[in-house]
N, C-alpha and C positions, 0 to 999 in steps of 0.2 A: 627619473622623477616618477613616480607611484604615481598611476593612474587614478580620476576621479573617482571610480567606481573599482571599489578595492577589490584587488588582483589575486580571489579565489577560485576562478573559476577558468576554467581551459576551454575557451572557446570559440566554436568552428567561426570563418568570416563568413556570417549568414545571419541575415534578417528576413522577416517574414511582414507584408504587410497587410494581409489577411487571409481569411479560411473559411472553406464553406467546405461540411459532411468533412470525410476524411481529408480532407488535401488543404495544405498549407500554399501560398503564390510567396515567392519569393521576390526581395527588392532586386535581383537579378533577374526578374522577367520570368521566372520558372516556377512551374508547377510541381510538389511534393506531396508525396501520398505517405502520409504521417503514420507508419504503426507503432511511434513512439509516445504517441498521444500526450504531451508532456509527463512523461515517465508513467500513467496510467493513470491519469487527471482527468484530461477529458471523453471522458466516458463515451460522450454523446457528437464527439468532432465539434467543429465550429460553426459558428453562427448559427445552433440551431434556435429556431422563431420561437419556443415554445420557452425556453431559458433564457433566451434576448427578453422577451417580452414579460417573464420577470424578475429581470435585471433594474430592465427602464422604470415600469410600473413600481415598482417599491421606490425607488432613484429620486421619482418625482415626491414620495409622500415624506419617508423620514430613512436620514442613512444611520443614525447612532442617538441614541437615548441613555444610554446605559442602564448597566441592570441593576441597578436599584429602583426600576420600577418594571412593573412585566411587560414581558418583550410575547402576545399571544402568536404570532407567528412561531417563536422559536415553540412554543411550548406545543404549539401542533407537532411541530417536527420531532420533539421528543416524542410525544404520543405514538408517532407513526411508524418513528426506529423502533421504539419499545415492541411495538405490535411485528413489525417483520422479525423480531430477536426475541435470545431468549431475556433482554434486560427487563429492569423495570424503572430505571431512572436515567438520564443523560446530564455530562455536563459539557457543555459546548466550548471549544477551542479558535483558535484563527489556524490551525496547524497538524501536522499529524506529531511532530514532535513534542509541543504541547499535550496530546492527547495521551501520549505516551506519559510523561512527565505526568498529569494526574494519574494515570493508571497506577504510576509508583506511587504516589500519596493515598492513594484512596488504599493499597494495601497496607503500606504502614500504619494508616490509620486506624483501617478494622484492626487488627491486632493490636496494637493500642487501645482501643476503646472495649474490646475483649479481654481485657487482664492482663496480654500476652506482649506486653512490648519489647522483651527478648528477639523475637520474632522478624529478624529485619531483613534475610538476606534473601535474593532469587535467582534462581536456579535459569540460565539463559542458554542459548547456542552457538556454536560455531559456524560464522558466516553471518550470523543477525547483524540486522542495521534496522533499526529505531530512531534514527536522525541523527543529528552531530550536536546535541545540547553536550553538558560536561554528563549530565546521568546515563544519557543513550551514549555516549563514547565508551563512558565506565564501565557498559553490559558490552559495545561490540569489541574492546582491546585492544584493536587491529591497528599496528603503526601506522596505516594511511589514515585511521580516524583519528587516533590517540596523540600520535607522535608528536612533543611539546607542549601538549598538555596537560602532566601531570604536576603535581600525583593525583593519581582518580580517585573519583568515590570508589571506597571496600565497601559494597554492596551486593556483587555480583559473583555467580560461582559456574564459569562456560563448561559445557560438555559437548560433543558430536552428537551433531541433530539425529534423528531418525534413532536413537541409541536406547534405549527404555531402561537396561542393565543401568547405565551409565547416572542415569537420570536419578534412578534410585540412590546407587552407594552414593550421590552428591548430598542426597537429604540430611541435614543435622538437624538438631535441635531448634537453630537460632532460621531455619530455613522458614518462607514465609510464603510463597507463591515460587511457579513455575512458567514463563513468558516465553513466545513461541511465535513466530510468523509461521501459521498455516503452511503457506508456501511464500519461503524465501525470494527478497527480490531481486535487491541489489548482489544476496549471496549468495548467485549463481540458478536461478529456479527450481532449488530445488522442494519437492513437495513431501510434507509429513505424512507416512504413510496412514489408514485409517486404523489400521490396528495400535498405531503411537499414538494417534491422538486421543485414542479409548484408552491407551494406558496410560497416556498420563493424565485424565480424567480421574480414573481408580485411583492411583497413587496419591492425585490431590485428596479425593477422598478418604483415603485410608490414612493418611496423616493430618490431614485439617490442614492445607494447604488451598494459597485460590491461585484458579489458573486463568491466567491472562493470554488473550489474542490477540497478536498484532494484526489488526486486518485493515491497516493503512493503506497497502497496497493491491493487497489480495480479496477485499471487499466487495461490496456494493454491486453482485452482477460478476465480476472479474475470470471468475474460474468458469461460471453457470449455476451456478447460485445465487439468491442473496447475501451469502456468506459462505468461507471457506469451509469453515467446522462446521456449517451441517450437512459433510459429504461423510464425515465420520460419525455424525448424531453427538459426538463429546461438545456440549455447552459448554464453555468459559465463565467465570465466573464475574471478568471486565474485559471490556474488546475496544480498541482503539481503529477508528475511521479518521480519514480524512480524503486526501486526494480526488475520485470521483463523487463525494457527496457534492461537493462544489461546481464541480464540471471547468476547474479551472479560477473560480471565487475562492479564495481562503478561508476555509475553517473544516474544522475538524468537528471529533465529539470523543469523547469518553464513554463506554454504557458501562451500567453494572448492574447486580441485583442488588435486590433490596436489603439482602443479607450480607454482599460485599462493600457496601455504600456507607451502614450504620454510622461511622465515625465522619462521616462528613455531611457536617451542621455548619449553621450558619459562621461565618469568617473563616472556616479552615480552608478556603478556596474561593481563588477567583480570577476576572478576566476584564480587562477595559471594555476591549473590543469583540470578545468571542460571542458568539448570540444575538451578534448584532439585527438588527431587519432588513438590512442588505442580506448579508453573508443566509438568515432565513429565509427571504423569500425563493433564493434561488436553491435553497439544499429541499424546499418543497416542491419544486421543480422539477429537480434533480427525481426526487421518489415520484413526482405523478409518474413521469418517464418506465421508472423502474416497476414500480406496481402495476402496469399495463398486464396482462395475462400472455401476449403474445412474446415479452423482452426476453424470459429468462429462458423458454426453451430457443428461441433465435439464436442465442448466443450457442448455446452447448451445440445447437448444428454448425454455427459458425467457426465452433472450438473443434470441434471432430473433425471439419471440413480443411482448416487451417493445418490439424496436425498431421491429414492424407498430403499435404499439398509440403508439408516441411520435412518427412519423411521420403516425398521423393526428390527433396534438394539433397537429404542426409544419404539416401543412398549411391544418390548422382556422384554424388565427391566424397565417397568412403573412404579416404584418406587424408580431407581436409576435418570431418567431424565425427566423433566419436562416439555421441550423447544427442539424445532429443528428451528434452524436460519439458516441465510445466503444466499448467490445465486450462482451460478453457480459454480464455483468450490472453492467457500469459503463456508466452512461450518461449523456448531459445533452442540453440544450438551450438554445443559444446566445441570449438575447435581444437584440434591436437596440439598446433601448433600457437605459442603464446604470442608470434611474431605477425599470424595470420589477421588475432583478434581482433584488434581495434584497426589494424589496413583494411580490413573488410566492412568495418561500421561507416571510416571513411567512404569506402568506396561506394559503397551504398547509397550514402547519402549526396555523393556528386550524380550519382545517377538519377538522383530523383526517388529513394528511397528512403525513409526516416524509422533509425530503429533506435539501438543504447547497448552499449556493454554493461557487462555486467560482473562480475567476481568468477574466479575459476575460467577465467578467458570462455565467457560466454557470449553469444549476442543474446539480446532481449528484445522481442517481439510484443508489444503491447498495443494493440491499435482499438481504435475507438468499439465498444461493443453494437455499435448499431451496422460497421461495416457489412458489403451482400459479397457472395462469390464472387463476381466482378472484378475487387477490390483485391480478394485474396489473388485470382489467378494474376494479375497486376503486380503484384509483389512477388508472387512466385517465380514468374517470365523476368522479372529484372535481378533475381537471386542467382538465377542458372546465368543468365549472361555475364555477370559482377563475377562470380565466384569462377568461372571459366575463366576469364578474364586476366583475373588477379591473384590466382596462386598456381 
């Protein structure tokens, strides 16, 4: 008999029945020190007072309105994303896959409303994951996304990431934009160098192409920025958020310029619930936090610090990994062996540590960006004992 709560999801026997800063208490009486932060959601850990408080305070005034009247919270928050980016408009989502999904409308659209509706296909990666709608399956291919459901949308044209050669001979005619996660999340960490990201900047440019950033994951603070792409100065022309705007509340955003956006007018889009003044008060929150002067160099020590501290796990067992990726506080570690990968997330997480696999038999280290050293030498003392341990 098919369980109530339909049987997608492979999942460890562990419940959680609260969290304060990094650490999870489990309904097994046990303390977890989370650097999977629900896959790189909560930014800020748990229970912090400053996002609780407004949670409740909006809770008490109005949770939905819809947008057919203004919602001025949200439209602060676009202001405010507008002002840390290079956008100049937002449209607000409950999702990162949502945000994604406008991303692709809002291209098609400008070329459409530009003479060019030829113009449809985009140029994606190997290893991308954009979420599991039917369009984001259609760009990542991969039989674990794909597998039964096709036939897919012909939208999409995959090449190897980090490739620029590659990227180019893909350009045709009917080519319309180029979409890109910064740094890859679920597809292993890995990150686009800066000289790729300037070139396929020029390339958009030189054919009249808009390049989209997926920065659902790779966002908000993530690496030590406020954004991925501006480690390489290449502007995107629409950037997809979700995951830490929330801190764990749903919603996402769309940005774009003004110049990528033109074709969406009133009714070519929209959202019951995205924009809500729940879903705003807490993604305004979410930026007091991040707009702080102290948040965004914190983390890049805390990312430098983390990756002295994962390099000498990498050395320790130089025949268990092969590979240290990622930036600032996304990171992992490539296992040789494919048998190791997921016994070791296991392992981890019976010991009291919480990470994620990831594509290319990685582990995924994603912990809350306000973690101290403490925290990190904590994970790292229970890495060397697990991994001794267990291979």
């Amino acid at each position: 008999m098919i369980s109530p709560v339909m049987p997608v999801y492979k999942r460890a026997d562990l419940s959680f029945t609260h969290g304060e800063g990094p650490y999870l208490f489990g309904a097994d009486g046990r303390r977890y020190l989370d650097f999977a932060a629900g896959i790189a959601v909560n930014a800020f850990g748990y229970a912090h007072p400053h996002l609780a408080g407004a949670l409740t305070g909006q809770a008490q005034k109005t949770w939905h309105v819809s947008n057919i009247y203004r919602i001025p919270e949200g439209e602060r928050l676009a202001r405010r994303l507008c002002g840390l980016s290079f956008a100049d408009t937002v449209f607000f989502t409950n999702s990162g896959l949502e945000a994604f999904e406008c991303a692709v409308k809002v291209v098609r659209k400008y070329f459409s409303a530009t003479g060019r509706p030829e113009k449809t296909r985009i140029i994606c990666f190997q290893g991308c994951f954009h979420g599991r709608g039917m369009t984001a399956i259609a760009a990542s291919k991969t039989e674990k996304m794909a597998g039964g459901f096709g036939p897919l949308i012909d939208m999409f044209d995959q090449v190897p990431y980090n490739d620029l050669a590659a990227v180019e001979a893909a350009i045709t005619p009917a080519t319309a934009a180029i979409a890109l996660e910064p740094v890859q999340g679920e597809g292993g960490l890995r990150v686009a160098t800066d000289a790729f990201m300037r070139g396929l900047r020029a390339l958009c440019d030189r054919h009249g192409l808009l390049l989209v950033a997926d920065e659902i994951q790779c966002g908000l603070g993530r690496t030590g920025r406020n954004f991925a792409y501006e480690w390489s100065g290449a502007s995107p022309d629409v950037m997809c958020l979700a995951k830490a705007l929330g801190n764990g509340f749903p919603v996402g955003a769309c940005l774009a310029t003004e110049k990528a956006a033109q074709g969406m007018t009133i009714g070519t889009h929209g959202s019951t619930f995205g924009g809500n003044p729940l879903a705003m008060a807490v993604g305004n929150a979410v930026l007091d936090l991040v707009e702080k002067p102290e948040f965004l160099p914190q983390v890049q020590r805390m990312g430098d610090y983390f990756r002295r501290r994962l390099e000498e796990v990498r050395r320790a067992f130089q025949g268990a990994f092969d590979d240290h990726r990622g930036r600032g506080l996304m990171q992992g570690l490539r296992c040789v062996n494919a048998e190791h990968h997921l016994r070791l997330v296991a392992a981890l997480r019976d010991a009291g540590l919480l990470c994620v696999g990831a594509s290319d038999q990685v582990i995924r280290f994603l912990p809350p960006l306000n973690i101290e050293e403490k925290h990190v030498d904590e994970a790292a003392a229970l890495m060397h004992k697990i991994i001794a341990e267990t291979i």
